[in-house]
N, C-alpha and C positions, 0 to 999 in steps of 0.2 A: 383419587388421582386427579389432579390439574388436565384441565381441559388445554389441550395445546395451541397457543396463539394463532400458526400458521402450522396449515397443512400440506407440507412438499410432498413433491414424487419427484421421480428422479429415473428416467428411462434413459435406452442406449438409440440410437437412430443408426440408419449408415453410414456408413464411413468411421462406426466408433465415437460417433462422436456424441456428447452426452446432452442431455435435456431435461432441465431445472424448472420444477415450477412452484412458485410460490403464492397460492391465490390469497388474496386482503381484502377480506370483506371488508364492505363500505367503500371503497379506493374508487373513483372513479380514472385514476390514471393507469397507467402502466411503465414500469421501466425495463428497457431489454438490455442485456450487458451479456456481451462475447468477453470471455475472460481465457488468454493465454498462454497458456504455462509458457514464458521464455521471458528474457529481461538478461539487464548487464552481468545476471552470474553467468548466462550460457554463452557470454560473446568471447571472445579471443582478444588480445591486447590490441592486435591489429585493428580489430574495428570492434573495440569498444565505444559505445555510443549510436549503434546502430540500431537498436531494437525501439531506442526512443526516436530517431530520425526516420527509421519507418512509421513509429504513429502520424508521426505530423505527414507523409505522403499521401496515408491512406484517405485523406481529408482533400487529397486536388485532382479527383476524375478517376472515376475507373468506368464501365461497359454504358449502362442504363444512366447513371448521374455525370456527365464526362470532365466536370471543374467544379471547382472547390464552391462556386454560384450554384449552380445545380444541386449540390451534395447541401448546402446552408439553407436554399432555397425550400426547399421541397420537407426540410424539418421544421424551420422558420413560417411556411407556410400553413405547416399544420398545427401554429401555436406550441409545437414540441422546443426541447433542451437538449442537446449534447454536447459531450465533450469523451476525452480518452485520456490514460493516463499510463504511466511505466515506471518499476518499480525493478527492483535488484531479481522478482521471482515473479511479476509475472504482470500482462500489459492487457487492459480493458480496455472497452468500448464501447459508451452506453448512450442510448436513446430513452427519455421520458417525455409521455405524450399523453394527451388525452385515449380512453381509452375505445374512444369512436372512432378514433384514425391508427390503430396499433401493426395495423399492417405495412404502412409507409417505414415503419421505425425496422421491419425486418428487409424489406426491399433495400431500403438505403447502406442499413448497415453488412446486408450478406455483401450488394455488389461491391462496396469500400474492399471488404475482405478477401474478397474469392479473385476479382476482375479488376483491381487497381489495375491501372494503367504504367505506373512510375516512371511519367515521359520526363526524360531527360533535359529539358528546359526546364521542369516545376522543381526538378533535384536538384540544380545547379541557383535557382530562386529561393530554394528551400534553407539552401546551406547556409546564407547570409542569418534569415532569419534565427537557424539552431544555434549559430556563432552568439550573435546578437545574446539570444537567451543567457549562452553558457558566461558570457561576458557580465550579464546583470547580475548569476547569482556570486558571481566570484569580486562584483563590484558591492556584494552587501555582504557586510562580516556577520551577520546572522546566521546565514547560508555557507559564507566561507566556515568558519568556524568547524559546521559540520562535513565538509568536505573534508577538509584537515584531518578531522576527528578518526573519521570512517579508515583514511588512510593511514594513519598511525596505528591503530587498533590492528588493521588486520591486514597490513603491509602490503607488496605488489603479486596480490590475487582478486581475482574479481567483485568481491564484497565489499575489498578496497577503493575499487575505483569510481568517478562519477559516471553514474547513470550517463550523460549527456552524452558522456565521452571526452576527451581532448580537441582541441580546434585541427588539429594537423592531421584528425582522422575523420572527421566532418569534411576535409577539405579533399580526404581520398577515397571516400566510398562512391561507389560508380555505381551503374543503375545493375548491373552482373551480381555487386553483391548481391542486392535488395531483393533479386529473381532469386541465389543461391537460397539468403536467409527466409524468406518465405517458402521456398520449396520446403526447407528442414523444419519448419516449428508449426506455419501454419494451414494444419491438416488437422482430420476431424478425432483423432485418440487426443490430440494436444488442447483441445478447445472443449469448453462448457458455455451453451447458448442456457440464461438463465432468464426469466419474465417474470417479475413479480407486481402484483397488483388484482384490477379488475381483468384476471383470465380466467379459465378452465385449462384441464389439463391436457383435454382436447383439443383447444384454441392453439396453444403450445407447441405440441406435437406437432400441428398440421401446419401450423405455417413455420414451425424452422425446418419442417421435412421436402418443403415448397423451395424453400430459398436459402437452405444451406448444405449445399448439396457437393461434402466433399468427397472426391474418389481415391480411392488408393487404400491403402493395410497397413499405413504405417505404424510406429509404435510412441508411447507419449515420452516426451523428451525427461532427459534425468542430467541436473547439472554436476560439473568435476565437485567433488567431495570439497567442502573448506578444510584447509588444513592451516593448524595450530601454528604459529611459529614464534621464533622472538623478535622481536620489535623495538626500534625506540620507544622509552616510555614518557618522554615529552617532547611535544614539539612549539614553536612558539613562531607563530609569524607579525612580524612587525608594521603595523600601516598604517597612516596618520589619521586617526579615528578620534573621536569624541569619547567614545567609550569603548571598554576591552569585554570581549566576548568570551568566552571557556566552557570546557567541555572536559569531564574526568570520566572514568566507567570503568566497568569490571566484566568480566566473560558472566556467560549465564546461560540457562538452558537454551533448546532449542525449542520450538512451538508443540509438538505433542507430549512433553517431558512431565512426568506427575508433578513435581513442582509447582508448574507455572502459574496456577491457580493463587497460591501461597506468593510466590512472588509477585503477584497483581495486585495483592489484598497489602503488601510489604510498600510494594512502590507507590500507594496511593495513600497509605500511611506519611511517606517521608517526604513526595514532592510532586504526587498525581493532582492535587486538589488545592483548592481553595486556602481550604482548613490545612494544610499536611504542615510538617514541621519544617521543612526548609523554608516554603514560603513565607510563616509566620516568623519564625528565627531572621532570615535574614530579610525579607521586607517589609514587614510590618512592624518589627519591633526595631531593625539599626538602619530601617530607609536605605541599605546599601544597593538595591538592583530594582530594574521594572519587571524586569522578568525572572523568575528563579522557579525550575522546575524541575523533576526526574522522568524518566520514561524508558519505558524496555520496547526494545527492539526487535524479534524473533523469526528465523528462518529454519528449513527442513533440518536442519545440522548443528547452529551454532544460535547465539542469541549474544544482544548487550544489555547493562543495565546503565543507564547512564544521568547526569546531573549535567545541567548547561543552564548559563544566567549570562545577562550583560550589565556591569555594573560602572559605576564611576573609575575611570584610570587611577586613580590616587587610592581605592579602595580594593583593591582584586586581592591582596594579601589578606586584608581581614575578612572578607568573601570569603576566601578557599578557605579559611580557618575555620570559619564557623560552619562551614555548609562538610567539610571534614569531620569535626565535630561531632554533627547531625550523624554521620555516617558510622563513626565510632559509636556514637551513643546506641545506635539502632541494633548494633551487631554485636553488644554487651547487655543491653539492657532487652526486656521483652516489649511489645507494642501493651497499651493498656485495654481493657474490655470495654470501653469506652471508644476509643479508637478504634478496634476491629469492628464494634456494632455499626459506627460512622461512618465505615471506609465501605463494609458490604453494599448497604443504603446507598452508598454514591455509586458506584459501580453496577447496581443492578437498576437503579434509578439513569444513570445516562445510557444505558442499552435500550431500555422502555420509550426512551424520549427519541432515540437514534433509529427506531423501530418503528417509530410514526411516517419514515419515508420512505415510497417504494426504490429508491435507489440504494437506501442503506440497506435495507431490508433482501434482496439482490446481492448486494455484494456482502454483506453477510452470510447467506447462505451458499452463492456462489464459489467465493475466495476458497473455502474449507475443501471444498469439493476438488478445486482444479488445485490445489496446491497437495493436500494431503487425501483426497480420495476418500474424505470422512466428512458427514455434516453434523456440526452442532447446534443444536436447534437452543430459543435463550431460554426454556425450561431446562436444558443441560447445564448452560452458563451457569443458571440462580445457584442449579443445588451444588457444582462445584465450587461458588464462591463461599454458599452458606456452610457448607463442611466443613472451609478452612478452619483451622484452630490459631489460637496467641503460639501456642508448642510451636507448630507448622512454621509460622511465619519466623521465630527465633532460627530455628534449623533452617532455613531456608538465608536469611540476612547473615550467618556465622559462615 
């Protein structure tokens, strides 16, 4: 039996709240990431755009660091990195540091979380700024595109909507919510404090039992069900661009579904890679796009498989033709044994390369935990990829 890359534990602290440890030999740094469970599925249309507009608070003062200088300061001065991020299921927070000063990264990061401040001058400073953002990604058809996309797909429910939110809800959240929504998601059943690097499991334990110290019984949040509906099936926005962007897809599992494996080994066959056949079909051989890829999407419930390219205006018909085509072919014909041998290799090859960082390496094992209460460790990865079969992947693309 394979000697296991990384050896987690994984205990309960007070307050329920869990504790991740992932020690790397050799590593002399450390990265700590608060990952939790909440994001644009659990918000209300009302104030959708909230869960990302509280990361960016947690970043301007709370008890011990009291401004956004204090809070940059004191990780900046320890030669450490952070930053935070928010996704449709669920919102991190991570510190990497050397692993001679990995106590600052828990101080800094428990007070941001436990003791924000959210004084209502930085919320009313704050707001420009989320405007600002939601304004660039809607100003780059890259980003629109996908906005468009997400909302067509799965019409007005929360999976549909932008992460950011809308400007006119940005422009009504009061610091009331901000106390509401933090009272409801961030508590310790909701949260996984995860450290991976140069720690012990000791080290771990003892300093997020030091400085995360949530009270209460609550229970960890569970978002509204996605439901299925019908939809327009295109949409088309028109805006004076250089080049047209596009986005086609299809439903598809959800993240623990047997499947998935087989469709990871499918989608990097047709437009994961380098090598895959959309890329080669239509930019290598008819120069039609710079960019032409596939990608699946996967949440507790539902999942997309999706194609998006940006190619020359004069071109988007023979685009969607060929890369339809690709699609047809794949869902008629089998992948070859050459193909699945090429496709596994990459796919276990950029987890090994993804694995060399203590922040991947964290949110790797972290994400599994706070989202599904299961970890996959990447000796799990290999042997579900290596299993797959050419059969598997046919029944899977049909």
């Amino acid at each position: 039996m394979t000697e296991p890359r990384f050896k987690h534990t994984l205990t309960e602290l007070s307050g329920k709240l869990r504790c991740l440890t992932v020690p790397i030999p050799a590593s002399r740094s450390v990265t700590l990431l608060v990952l939790v469970k909440v994001g644009s599925r659990y918000e209300t249309k009302k104030h959708n755009g909230i869960s990302h507009f509280m990361e960016h608070m947690f970043f301007k003062g709370a008890k011990r660091y009291p401004d956004t200088m204090a809070v940059a300061g004191a990780i900046d001065g320890a030669g450490g990195s952070f930053n935070a991020f928010t996704g449709e299921e669920s919102v991190g927070y991570y510190v990497k540091i050397s692993s001679a000063r990995k106590e600052i990264a828990y101080d800094v990061l428990s007070d941001m979380l436990l003791n924000s401040k959210f004084d209502t001058e930085e919320i009313g400073r704050e707001r420009g700024v989320i405007i600002e953002e939601i304004r660039m990604y809607h100003d780059d058809p890259m980003s629109q595109v996908h906005l468009d996309f997400n909302s067509l797909f799965f019409g007005d429910q929360p999976l549909g909507w932008d992460i950011a939110g809308p400007e006119k809800n940005i422009t009504a959240i009061t610091r009331d919510d901000f106390l509401e929504h933090h009272s409801a998601y961030y508590h310790g059943a909701n949260c996984v404090v995860t450290c991976a690097g140069d720690i012990t499991q000791k080290e771990h334990e003892e300093l997020s039992a030091k400085y995360f110290t949530f009270s209460g019984n609550k229970e960890e949040a569970k978002p509204e069900p996605h439901k299925k509906i019908e939809t327009k099936k295109v949409y088309l926005r028109n805006k004076n661009t250089e080049q047209a962007h596009f986005i086609f897809g299809f439903p598809s599992c959800e993240a623990e579904h047997e499947d998935l494996p087989a469709l990871k080994v499918l989608n990097n066959v047709l437009g994961g890679a380098m090598s895959s056949r959309l890329f080669y079909q239509i930019r290598e051989r008819r120069g039609l796009a710079y960019y032409i890829s596939s990608g699946i999407s996967t949440y507790g419930d539902t999942g997309i498989i999706q194609v998006s390219a940006g190619v020359n205006l004069s071109k988007v018909e023979e685009a969607l033709t060929c890369a339809l085509a690709e699609i047809e072919k794949i869902r008629n014909e089998p992948i070859t044994k050459e193909e699945i041998t090429r496709t596994k290799q990459n796919i276990l090859g950029h987890t090994d390369l993804a694995l060399e960082d203590s922040r991947r390496v964290a949110t790797f094992y972290g994400m599994r935990e706070t989202l599904y209460g299961k970890i996959k460790t990447p000796e799990d990865i290999e042997t579900e990829v290596n299993s797959v079969t050419i059969e598997q992947t046919f029944e899977v693309a049909k």
